[in-house]
CHARMM internal coordinates of N, CA and C (Angstrom, degrees):
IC EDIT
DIST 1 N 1 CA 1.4315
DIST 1 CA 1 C 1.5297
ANGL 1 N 1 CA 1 C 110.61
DIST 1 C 2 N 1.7114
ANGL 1 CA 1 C 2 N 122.14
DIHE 1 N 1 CA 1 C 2 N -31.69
DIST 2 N 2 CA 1.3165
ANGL 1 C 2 N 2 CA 114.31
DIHE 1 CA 1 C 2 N 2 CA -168.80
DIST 2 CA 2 C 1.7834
ANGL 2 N 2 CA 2 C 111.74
DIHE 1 C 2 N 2 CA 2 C -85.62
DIST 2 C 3 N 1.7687
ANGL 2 CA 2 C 3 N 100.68
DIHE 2 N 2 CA 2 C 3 N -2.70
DIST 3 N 3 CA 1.5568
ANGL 2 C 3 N 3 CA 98.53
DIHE 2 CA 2 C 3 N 3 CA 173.66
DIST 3 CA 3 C 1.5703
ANGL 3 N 3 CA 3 C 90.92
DIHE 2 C 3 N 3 CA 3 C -96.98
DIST 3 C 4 N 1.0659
ANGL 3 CA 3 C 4 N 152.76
DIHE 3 N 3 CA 3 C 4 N -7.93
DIST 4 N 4 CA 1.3150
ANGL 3 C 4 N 4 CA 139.04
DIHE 3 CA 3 C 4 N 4 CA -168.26
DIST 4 CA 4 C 2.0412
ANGL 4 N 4 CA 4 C 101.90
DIHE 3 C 4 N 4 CA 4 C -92.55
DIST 4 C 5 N 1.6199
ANGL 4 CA 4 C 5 N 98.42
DIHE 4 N 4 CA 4 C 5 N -36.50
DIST 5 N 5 CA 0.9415
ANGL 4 C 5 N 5 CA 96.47
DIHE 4 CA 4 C 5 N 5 CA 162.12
DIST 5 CA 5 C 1.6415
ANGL 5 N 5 CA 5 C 152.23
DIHE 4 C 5 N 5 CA 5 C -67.71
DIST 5 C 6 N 1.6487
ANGL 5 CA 5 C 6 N 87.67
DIHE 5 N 5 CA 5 C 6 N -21.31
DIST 6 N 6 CA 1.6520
ANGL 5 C 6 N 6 CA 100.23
DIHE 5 CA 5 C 6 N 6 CA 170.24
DIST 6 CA 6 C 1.4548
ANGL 6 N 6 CA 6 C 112.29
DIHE 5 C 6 N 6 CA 6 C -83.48
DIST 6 C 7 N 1.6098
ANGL 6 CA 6 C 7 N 121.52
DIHE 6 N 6 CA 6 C 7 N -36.72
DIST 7 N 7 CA 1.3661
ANGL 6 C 7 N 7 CA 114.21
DIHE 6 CA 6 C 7 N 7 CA 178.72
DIST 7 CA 7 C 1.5729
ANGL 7 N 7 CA 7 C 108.36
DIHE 6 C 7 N 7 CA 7 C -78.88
DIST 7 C 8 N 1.5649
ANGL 7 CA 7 C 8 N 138.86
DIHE 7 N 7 CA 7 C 8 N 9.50
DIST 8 N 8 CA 1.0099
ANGL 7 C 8 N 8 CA 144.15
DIHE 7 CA 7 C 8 N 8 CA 161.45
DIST 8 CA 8 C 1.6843
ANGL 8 N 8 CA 8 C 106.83
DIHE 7 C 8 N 8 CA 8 C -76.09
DIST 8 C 9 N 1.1960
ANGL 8 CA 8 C 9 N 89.34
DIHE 8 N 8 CA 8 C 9 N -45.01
DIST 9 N 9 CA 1.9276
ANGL 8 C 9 N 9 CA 89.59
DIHE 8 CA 8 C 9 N 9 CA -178.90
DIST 9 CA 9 C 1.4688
ANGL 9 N 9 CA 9 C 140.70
DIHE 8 C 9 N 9 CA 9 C -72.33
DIST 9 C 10 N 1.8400
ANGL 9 CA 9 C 10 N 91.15
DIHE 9 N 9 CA 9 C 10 N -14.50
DIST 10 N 10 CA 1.6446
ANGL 9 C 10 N 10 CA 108.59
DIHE 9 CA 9 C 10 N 10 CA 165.90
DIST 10 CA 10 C 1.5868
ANGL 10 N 10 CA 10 C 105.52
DIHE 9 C 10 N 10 CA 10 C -110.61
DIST 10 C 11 N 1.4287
ANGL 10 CA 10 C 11 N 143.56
DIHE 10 N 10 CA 10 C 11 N -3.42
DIST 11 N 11 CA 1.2871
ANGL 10 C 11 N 11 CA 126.57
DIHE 10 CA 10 C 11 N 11 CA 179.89
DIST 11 CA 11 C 1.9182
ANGL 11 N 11 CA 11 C 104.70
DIHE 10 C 11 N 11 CA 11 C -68.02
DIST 11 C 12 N 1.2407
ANGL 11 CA 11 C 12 N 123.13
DIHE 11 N 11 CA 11 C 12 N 163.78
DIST 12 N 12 CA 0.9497
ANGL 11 C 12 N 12 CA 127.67
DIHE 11 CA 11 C 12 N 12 CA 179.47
DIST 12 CA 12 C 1.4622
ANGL 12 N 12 CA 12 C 107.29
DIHE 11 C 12 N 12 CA 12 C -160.27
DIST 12 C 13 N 1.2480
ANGL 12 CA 12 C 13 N 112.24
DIHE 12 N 12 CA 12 C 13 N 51.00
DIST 13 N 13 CA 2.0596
ANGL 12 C 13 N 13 CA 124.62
DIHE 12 CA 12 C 13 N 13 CA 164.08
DIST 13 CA 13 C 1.9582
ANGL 13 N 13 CA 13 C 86.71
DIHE 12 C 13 N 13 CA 13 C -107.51
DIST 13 C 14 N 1.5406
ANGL 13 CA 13 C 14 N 69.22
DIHE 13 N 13 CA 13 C 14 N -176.84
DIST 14 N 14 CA 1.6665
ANGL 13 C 14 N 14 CA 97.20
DIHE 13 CA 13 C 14 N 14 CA 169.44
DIST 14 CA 14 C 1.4240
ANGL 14 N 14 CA 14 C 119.43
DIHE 13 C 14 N 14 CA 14 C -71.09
DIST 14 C 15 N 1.2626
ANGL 14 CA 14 C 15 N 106.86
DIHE 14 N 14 CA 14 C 15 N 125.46
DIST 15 N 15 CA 1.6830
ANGL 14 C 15 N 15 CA 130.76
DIHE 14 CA 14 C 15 N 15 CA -177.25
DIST 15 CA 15 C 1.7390
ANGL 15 N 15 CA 15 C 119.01
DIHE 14 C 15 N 15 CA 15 C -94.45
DIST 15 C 16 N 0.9817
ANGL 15 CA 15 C 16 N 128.72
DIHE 15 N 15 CA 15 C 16 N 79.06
DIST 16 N 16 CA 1.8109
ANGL 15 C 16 N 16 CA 106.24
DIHE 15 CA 15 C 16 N 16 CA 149.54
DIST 16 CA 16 C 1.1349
ANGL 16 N 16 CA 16 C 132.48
DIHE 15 C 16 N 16 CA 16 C -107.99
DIST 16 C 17 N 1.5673
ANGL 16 CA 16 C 17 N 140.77
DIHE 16 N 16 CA 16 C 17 N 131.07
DIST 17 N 17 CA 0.7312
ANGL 16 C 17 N 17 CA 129.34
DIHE 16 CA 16 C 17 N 17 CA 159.74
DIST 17 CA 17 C 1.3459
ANGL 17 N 17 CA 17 C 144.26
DIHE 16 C 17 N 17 CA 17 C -98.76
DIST 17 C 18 N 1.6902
ANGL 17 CA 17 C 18 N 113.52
DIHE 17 N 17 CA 17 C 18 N 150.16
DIST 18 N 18 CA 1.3995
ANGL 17 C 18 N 18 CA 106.75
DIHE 17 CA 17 C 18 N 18 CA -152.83
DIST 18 CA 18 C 1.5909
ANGL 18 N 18 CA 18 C 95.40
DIHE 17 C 18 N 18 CA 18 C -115.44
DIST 18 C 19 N 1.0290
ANGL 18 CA 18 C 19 N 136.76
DIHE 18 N 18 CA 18 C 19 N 119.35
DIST 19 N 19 CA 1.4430
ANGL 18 C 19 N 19 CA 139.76
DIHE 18 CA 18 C 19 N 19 CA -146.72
DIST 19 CA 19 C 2.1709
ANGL 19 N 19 CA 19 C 116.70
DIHE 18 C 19 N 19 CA 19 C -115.30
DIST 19 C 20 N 1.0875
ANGL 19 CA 19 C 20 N 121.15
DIHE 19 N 19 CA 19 C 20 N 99.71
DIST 20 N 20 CA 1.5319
ANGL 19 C 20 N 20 CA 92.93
DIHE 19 CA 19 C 20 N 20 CA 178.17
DIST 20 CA 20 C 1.3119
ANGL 20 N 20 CA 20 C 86.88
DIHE 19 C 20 N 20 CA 20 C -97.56
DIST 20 C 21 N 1.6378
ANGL 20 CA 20 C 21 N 97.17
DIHE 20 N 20 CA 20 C 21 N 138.67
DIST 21 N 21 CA 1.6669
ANGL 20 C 21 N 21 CA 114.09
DIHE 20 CA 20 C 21 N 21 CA 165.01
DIST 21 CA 21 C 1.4374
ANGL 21 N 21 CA 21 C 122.08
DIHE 20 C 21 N 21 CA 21 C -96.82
DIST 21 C 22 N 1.3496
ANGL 21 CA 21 C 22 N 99.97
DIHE 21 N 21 CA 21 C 22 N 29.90
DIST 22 N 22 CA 1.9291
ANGL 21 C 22 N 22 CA 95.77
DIHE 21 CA 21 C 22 N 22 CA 175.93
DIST 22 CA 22 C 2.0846
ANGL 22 N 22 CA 22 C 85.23
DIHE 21 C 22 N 22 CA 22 C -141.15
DIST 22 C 23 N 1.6384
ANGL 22 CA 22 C 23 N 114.19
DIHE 22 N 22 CA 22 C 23 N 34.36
DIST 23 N 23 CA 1.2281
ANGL 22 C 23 N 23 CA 114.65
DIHE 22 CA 22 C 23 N 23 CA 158.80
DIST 23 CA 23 C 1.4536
ANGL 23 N 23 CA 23 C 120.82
DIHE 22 C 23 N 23 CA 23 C -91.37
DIST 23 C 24 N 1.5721
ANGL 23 CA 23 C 24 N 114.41
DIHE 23 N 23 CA 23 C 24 N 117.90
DIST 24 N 24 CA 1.5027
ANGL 23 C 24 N 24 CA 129.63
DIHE 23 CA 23 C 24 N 24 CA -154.01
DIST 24 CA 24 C 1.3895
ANGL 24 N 24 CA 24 C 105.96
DIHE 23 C 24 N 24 CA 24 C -79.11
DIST 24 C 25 N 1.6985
ANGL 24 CA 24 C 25 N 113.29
DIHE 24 N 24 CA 24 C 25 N -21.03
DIST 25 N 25 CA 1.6244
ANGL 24 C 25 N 25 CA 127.16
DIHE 24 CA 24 C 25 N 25 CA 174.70
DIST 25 CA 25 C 1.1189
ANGL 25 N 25 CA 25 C 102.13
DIHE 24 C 25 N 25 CA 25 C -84.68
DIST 25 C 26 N 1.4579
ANGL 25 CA 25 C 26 N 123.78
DIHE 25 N 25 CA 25 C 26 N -102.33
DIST 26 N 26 CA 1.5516
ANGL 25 C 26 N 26 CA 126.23
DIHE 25 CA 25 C 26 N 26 CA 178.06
DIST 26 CA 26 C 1.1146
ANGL 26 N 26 CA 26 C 142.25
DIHE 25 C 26 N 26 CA 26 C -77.77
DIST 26 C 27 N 1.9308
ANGL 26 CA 26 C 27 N 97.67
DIHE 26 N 26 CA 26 C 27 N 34.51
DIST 27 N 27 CA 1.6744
ANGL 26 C 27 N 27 CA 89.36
DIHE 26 CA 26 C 27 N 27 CA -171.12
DIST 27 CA 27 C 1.9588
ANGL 27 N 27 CA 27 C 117.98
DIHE 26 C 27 N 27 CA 27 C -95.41
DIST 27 C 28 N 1.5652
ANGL 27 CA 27 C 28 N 101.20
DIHE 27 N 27 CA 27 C 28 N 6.29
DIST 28 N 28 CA 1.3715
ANGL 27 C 28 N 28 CA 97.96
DIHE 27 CA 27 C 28 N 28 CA 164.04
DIST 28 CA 28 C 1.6320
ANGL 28 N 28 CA 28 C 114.82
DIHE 27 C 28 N 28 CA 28 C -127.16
DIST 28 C 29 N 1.3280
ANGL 28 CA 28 C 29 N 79.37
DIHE 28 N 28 CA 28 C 29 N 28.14
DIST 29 N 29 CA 1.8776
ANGL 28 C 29 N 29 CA 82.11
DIHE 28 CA 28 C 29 N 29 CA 157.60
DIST 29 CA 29 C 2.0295
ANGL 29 N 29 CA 29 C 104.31
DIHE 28 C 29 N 29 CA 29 C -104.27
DIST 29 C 30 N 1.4291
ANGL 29 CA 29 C 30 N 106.31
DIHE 29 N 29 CA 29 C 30 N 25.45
DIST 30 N 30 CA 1.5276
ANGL 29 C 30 N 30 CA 102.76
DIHE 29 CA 29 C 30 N 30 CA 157.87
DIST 30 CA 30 C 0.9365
ANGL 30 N 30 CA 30 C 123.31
DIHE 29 C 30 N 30 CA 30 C -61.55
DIST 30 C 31 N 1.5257
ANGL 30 CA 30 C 31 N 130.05
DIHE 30 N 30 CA 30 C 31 N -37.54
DIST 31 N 31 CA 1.3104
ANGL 30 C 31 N 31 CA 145.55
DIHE 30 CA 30 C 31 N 31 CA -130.87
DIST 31 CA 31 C 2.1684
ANGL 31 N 31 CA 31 C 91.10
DIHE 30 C 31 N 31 CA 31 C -89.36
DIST 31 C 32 N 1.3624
ANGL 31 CA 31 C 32 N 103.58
DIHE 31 N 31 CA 31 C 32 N -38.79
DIST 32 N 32 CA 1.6746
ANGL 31 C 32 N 32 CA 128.57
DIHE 31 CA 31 C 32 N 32 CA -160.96
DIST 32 CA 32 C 1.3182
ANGL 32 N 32 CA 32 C 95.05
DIHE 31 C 32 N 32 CA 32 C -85.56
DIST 32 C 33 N 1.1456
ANGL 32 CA 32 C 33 N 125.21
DIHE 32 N 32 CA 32 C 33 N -55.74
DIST 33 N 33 CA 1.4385
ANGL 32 C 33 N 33 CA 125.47
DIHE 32 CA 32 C 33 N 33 CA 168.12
DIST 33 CA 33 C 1.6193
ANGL 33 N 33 CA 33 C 132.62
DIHE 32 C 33 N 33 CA 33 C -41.04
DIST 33 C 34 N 1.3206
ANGL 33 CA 33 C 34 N 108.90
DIHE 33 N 33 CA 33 C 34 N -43.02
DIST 34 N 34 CA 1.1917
ANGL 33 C 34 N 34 CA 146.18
DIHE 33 CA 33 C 34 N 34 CA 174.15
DIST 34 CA 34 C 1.9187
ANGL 34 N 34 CA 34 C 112.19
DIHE 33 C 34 N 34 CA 34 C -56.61
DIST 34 C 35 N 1.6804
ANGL 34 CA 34 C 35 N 91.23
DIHE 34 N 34 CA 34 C 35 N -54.99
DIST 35 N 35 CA 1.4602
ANGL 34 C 35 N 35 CA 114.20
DIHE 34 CA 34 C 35 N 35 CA 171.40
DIST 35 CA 35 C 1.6368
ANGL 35 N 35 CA 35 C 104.83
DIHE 34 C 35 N 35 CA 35 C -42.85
DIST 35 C 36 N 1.6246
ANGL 35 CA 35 C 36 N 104.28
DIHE 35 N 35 CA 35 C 36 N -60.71
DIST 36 N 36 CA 1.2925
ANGL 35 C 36 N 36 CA 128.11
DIHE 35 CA 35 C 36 N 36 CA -153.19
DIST 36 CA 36 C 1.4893
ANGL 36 N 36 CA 36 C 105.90
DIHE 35 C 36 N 36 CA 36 C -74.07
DIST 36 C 37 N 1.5678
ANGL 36 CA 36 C 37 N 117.78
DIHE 36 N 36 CA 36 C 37 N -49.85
DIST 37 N 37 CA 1.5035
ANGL 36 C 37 N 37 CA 126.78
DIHE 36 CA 36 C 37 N 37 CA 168.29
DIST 37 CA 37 C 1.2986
ANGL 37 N 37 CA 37 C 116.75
DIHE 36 C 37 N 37 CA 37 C -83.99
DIST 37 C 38 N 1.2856
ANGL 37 CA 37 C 38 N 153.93
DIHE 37 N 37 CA 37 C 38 N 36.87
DIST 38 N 38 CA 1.0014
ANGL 37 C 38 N 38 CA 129.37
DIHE 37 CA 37 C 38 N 38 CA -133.01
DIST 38 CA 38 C 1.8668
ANGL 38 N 38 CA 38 C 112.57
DIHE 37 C 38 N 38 CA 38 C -84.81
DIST 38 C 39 N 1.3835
ANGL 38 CA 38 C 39 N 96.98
DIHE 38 N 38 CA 38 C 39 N -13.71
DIST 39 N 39 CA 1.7993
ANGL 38 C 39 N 39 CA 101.01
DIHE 38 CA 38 C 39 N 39 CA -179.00
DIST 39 CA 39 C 1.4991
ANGL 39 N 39 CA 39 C 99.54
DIHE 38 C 39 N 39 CA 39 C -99.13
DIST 39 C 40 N 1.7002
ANGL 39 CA 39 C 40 N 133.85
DIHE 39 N 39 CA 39 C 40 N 9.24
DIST 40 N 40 CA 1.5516
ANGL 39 C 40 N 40 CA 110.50
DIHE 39 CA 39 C 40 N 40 CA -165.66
DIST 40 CA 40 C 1.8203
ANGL 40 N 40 CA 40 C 87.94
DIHE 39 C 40 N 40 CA 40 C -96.53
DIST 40 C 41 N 1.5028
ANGL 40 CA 40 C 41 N 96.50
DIHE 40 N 40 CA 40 C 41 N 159.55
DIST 41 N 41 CA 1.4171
ANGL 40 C 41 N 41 CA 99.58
DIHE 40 CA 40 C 41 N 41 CA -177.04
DIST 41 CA 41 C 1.7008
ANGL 41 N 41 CA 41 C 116.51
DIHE 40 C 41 N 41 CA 41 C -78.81
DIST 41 C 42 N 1.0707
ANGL 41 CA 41 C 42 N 122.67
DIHE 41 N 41 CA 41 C 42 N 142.68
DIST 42 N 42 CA 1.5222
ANGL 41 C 42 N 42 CA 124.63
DIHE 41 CA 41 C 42 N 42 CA -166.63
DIST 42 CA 42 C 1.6830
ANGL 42 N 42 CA 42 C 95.94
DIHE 41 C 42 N 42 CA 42 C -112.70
DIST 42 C 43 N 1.5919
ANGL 42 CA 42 C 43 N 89.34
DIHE 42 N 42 CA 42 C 43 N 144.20
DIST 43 N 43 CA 1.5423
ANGL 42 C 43 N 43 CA 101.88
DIHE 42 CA 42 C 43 N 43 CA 169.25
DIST 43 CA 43 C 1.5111
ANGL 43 N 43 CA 43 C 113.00
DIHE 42 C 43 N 43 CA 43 C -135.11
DIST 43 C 44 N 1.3842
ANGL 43 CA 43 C 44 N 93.46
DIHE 43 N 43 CA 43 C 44 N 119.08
DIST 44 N 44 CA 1.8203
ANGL 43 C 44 N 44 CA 102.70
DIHE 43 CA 43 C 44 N 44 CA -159.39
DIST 44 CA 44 C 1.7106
ANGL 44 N 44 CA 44 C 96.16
DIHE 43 C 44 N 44 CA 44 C -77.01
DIST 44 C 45 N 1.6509
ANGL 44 CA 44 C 45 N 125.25
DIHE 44 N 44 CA 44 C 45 N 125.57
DIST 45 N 45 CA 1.6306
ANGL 44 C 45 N 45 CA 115.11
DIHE 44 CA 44 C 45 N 45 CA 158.26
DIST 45 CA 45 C 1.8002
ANGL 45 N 45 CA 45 C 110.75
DIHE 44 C 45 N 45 CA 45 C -110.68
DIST 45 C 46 N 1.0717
ANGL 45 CA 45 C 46 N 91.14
DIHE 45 N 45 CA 45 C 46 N 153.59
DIST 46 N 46 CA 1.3768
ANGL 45 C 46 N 46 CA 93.93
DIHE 45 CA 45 C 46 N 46 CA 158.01
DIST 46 CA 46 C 1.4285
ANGL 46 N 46 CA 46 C 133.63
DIHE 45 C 46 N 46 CA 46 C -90.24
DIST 46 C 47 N 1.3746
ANGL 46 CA 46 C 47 N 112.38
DIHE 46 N 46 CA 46 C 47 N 38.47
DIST 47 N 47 CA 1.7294
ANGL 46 C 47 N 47 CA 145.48
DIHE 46 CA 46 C 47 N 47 CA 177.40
DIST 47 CA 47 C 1.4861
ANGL 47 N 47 CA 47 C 97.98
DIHE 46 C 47 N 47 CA 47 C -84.02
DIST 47 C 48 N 1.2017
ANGL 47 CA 47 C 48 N 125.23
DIHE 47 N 47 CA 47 C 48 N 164.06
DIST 48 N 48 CA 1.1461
ANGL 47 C 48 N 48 CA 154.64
DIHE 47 CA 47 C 48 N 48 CA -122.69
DIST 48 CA 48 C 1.5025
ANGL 48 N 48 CA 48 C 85.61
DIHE 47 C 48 N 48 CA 48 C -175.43
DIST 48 C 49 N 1.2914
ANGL 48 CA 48 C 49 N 109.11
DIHE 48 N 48 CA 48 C 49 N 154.61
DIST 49 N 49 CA 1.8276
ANGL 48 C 49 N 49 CA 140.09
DIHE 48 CA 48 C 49 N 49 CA -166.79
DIST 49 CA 49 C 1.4681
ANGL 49 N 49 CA 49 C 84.96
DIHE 48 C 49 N 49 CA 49 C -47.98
DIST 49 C 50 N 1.2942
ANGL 49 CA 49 C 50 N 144.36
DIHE 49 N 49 CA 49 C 50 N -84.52
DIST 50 N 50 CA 1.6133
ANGL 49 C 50 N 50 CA 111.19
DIHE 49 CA 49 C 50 N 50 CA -164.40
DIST 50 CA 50 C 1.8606
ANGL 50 N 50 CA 50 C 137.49
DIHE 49 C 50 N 50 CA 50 C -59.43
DIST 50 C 51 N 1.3337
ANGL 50 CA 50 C 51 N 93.99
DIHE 50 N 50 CA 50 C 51 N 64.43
DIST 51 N 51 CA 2.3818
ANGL 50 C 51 N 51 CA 72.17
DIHE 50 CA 50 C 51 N 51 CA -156.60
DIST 51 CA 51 C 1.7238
ANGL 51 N 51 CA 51 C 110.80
DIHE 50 C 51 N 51 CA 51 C -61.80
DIST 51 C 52 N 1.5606
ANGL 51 CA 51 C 52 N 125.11
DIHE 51 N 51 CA 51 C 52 N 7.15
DIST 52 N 52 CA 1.5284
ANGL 51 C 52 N 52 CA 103.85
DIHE 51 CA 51 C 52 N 52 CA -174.47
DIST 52 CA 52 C 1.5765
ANGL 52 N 52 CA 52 C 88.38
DIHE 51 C 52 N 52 CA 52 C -92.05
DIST 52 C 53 N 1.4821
ANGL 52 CA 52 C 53 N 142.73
DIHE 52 N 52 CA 52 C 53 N 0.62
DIST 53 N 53 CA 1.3678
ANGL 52 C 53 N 53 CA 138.39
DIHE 52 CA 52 C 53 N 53 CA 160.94
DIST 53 CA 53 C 1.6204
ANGL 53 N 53 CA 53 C 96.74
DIHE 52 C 53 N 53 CA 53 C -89.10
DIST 53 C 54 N 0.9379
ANGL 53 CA 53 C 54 N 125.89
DIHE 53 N 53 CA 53 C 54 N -59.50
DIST 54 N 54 CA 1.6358
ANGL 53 C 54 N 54 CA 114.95
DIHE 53 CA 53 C 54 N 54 CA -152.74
DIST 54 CA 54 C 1.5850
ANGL 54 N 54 CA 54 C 105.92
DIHE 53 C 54 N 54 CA 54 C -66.17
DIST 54 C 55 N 1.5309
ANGL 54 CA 54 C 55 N 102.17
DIHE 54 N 54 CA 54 C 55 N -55.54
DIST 55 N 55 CA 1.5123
ANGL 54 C 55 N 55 CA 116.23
DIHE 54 CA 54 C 55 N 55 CA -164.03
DIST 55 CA 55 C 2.3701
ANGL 55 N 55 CA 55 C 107.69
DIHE 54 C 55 N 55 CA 55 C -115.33
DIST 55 C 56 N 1.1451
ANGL 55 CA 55 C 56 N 67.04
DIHE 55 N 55 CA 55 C 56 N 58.90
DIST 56 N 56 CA 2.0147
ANGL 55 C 56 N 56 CA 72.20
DIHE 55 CA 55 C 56 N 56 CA -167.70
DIST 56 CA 56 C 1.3976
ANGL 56 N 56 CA 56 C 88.22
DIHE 55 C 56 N 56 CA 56 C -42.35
DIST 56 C 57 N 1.6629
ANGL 56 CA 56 C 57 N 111.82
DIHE 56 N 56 CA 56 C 57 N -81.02
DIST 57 N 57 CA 1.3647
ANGL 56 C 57 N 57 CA 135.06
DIHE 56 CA 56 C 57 N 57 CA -153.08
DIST 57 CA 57 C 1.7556
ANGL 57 N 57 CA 57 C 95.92
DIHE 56 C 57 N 57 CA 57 C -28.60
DIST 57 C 58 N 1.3049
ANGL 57 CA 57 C 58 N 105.72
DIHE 57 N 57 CA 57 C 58 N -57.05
DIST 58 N 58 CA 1.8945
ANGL 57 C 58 N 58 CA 120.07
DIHE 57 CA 57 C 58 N 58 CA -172.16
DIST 58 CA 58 C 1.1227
ANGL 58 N 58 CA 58 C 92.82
DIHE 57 C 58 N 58 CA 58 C -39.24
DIST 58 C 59 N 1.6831
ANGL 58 CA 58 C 59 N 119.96
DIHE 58 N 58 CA 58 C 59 N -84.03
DIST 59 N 59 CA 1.0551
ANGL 58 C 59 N 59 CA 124.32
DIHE 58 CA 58 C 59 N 59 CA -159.99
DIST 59 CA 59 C 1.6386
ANGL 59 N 59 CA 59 C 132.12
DIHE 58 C 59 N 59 CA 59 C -53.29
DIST 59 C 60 N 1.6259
ANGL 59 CA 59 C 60 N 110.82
DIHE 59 N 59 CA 59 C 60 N -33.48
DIST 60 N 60 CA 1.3825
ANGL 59 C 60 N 60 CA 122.94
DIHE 59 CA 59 C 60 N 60 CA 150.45
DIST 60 CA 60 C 1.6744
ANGL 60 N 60 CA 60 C 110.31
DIHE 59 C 60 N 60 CA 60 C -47.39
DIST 60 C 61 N 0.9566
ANGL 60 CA 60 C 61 N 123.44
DIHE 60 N 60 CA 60 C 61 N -60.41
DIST 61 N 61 CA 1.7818
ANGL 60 C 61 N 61 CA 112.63
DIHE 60 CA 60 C 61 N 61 CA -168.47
DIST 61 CA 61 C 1.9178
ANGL 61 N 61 CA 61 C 108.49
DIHE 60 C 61 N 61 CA 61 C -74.29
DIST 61 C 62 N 1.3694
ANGL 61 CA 61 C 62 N 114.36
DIHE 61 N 61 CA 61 C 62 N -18.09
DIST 62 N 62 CA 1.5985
ANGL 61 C 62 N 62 CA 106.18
DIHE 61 CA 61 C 62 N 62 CA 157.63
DIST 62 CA 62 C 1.7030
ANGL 62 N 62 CA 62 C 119.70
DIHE 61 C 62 N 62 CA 62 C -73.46
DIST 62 C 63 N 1.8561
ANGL 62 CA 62 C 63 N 115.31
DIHE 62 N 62 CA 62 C 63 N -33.39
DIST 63 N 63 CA 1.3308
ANGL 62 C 63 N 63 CA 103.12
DIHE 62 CA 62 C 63 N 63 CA 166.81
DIST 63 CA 63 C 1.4015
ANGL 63 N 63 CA 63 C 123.68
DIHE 62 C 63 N 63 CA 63 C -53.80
DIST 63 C 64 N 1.9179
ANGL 63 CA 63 C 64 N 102.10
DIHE 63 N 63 CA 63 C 64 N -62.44
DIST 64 N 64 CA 1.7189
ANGL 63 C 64 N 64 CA 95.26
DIHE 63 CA 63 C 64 N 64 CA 171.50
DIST 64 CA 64 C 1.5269
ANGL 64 N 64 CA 64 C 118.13
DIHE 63 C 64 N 64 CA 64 C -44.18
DIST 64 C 65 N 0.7100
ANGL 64 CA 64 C 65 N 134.76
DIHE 64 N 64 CA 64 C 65 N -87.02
DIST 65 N 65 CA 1.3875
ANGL 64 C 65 N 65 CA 136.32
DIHE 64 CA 64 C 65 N 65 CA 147.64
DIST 65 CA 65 C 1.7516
ANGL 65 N 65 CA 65 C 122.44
DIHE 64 C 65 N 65 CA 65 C 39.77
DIST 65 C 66 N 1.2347
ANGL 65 CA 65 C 66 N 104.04
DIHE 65 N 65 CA 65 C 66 N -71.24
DIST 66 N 66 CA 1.2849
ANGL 65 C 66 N 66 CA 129.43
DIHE 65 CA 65 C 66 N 66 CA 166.96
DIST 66 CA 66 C 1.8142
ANGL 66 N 66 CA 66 C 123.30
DIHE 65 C 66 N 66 CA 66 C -70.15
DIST 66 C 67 N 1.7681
ANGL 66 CA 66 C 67 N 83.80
DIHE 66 N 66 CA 66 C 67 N -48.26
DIST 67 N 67 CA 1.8096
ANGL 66 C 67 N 67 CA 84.51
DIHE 66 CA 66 C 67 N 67 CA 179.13
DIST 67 CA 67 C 1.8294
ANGL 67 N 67 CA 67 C 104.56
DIHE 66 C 67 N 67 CA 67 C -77.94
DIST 67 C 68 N 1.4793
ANGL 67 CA 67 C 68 N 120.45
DIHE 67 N 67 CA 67 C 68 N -4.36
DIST 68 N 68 CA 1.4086
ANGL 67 C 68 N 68 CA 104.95
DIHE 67 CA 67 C 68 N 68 CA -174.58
DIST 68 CA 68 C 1.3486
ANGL 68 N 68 CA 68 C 101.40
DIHE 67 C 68 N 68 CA 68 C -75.97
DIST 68 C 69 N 1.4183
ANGL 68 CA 68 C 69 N 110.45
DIHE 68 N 68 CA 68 C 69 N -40.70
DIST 69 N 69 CA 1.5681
ANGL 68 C 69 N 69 CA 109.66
DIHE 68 CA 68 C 69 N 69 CA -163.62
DIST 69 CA 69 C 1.7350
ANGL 69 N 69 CA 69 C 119.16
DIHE 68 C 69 N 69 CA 69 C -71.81
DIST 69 C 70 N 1.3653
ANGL 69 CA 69 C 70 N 110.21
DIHE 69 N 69 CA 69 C 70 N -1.67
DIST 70 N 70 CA 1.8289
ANGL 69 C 70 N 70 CA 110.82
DIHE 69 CA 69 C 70 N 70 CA 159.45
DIST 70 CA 70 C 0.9550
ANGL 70 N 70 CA 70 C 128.63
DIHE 69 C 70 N 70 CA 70 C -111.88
END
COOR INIT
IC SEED 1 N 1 CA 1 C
IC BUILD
């Protein structure tokens, strides 16, 4: 997590994040993320550690999303 976190702190593209809040691994490393992105837009799910199974559709409209804006 603390190398994901350093290359979080120098990237500088487009950010969204797509969040499940019932994820038992990374769901309170929001708080760090947040730190790290603090202007990208967040989309809260109620997904659990896999969201391209739980929440595909979500997670598809944050990729487009992201790739429109470069």
């Amino acid at each position: 997590m603390q190398k994901t976190m350093a290359w979080g702190e120098n990237f500088a593209g487009p950010v969204r994040l797509v969040w499940g809040m019932k994820d038992p691994i990374l769901g309170r490393a929001l708080k760090s993320m947040r730190g790290i992105f603090p202007d990208a837009p967040l989309v809260k799910t109620q997904a659990g550690h896999f969201l391209q199974e739980e929440v595909p559709d979500v997670l598809a409209e944050a990729i487009r999303a992201v790739v429109q804006t470069r």
